[in-house]
N, C-alpha and C positions, 0 to 999 in steps of 0.2 A: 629901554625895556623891549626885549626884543619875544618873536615868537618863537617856543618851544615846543615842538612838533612832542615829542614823548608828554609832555603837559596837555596836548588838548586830547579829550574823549574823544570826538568826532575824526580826531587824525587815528588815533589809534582803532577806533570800529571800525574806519574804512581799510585799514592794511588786517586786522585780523578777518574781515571778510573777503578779501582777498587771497588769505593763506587758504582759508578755508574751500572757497572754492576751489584754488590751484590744489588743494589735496584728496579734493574729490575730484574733480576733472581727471588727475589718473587714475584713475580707478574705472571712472562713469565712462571715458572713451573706450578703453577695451569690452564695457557691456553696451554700447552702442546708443548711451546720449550723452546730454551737456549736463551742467550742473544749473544753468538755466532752464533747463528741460526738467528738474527736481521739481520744483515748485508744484507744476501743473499735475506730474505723474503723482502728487502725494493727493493733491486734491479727489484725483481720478480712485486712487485708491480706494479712497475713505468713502468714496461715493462718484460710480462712473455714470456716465449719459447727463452732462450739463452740460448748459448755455454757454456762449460765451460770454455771456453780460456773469451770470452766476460765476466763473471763473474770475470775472474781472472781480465781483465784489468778495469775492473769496482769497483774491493772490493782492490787493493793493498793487496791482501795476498797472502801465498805459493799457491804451487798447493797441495802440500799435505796436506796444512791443508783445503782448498775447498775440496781437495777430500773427506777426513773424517767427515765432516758437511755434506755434499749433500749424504754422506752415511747415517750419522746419519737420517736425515732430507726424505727423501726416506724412511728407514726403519719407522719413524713415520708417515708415512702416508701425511705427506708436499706439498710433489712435486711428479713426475714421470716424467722418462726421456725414453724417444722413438730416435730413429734413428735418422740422420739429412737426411735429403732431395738427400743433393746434395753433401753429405762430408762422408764418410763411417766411418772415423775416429772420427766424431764426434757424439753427443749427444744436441737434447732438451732437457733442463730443465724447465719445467712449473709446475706449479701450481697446486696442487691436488682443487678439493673443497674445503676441509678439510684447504688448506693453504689461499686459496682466501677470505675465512668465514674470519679468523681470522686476517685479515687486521685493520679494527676498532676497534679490541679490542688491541689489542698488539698495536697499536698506542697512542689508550690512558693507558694499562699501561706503555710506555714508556716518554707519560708525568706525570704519575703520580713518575715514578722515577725523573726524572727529577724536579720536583715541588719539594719532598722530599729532594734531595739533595741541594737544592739549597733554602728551606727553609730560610725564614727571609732577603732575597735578596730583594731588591724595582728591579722592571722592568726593568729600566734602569744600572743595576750594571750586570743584567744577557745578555741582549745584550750586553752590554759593554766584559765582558768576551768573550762573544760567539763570538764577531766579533778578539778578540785578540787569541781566540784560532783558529781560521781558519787564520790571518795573521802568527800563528808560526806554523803549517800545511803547508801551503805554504810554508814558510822558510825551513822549514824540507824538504820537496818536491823536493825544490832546490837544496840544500846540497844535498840529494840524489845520484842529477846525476853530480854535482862537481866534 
């Protein structure tokens, strides 16, 4: 009894998050970020001048890999981070112009990755996924702290 890569979930999430990216990546390099750089810019969106603790507990990822993105991301002109007010320790991270512009567009090249990948789906089969992958998102979540 051997492994079946098409048979496990976990093989299959990790190659469809991979197309995924690779479909945004063309797109995200001609508006001048990464698809690692999505994450952070979505947060900023919804709500720019945060921590980067609040970032952390916002994106579920290391602190060193935030750190190397908000470097990267700083160095292209993205964002800019100023003193915090009332924390010495800390840092705002906001929005350059440059990263606020580019909201509309990087939204819709990440539906147009999205639309690509998921080509030849009727409507209802891509909700249907989307709501099964946030149910095993959650389940993962859980497990997490088991």
């Amino acid at each position: 009894m051997g492994f079946e890569r098409s048979e496990s979930a976990l093989y299959l999430a990790n190659q469809l998050a991979k197309g995924l990216s690779r479909a945004l990546q063309k797109r995200a390099s001609a508006l001048g970020f990464s698809p690692g750089q999505f994450p952070v810019l979505l947060a900023l969106w919804e709500e720019d001048g945060l921590t980067q603790r609040q970032l952390l507990d916002r994106l579920e990822v290391e602190q060193a890999t935030l750190a190397n993105t908000l470097s990267r991301m700083e160095r292209d002109g993205l964002i800019a981070r100023s003193p915090h007010p009332n924390d010495r320790r800390a840092q705002i991270i906001a929005l350059t112009e440059r990263g606020r512009e580019l909201e509309a567009l990087a939204l819709d090249a990440a539906a147009r990755a999205d639309d690509e990948v998921f080509h030849g789906f009727r409507r209802f089969e891509r909700e249907l996924l989307k709501e099964y992958m946030r149910m095993a998102i959650a389940n993962s979540r859980t497990t997490d702290k088991g």
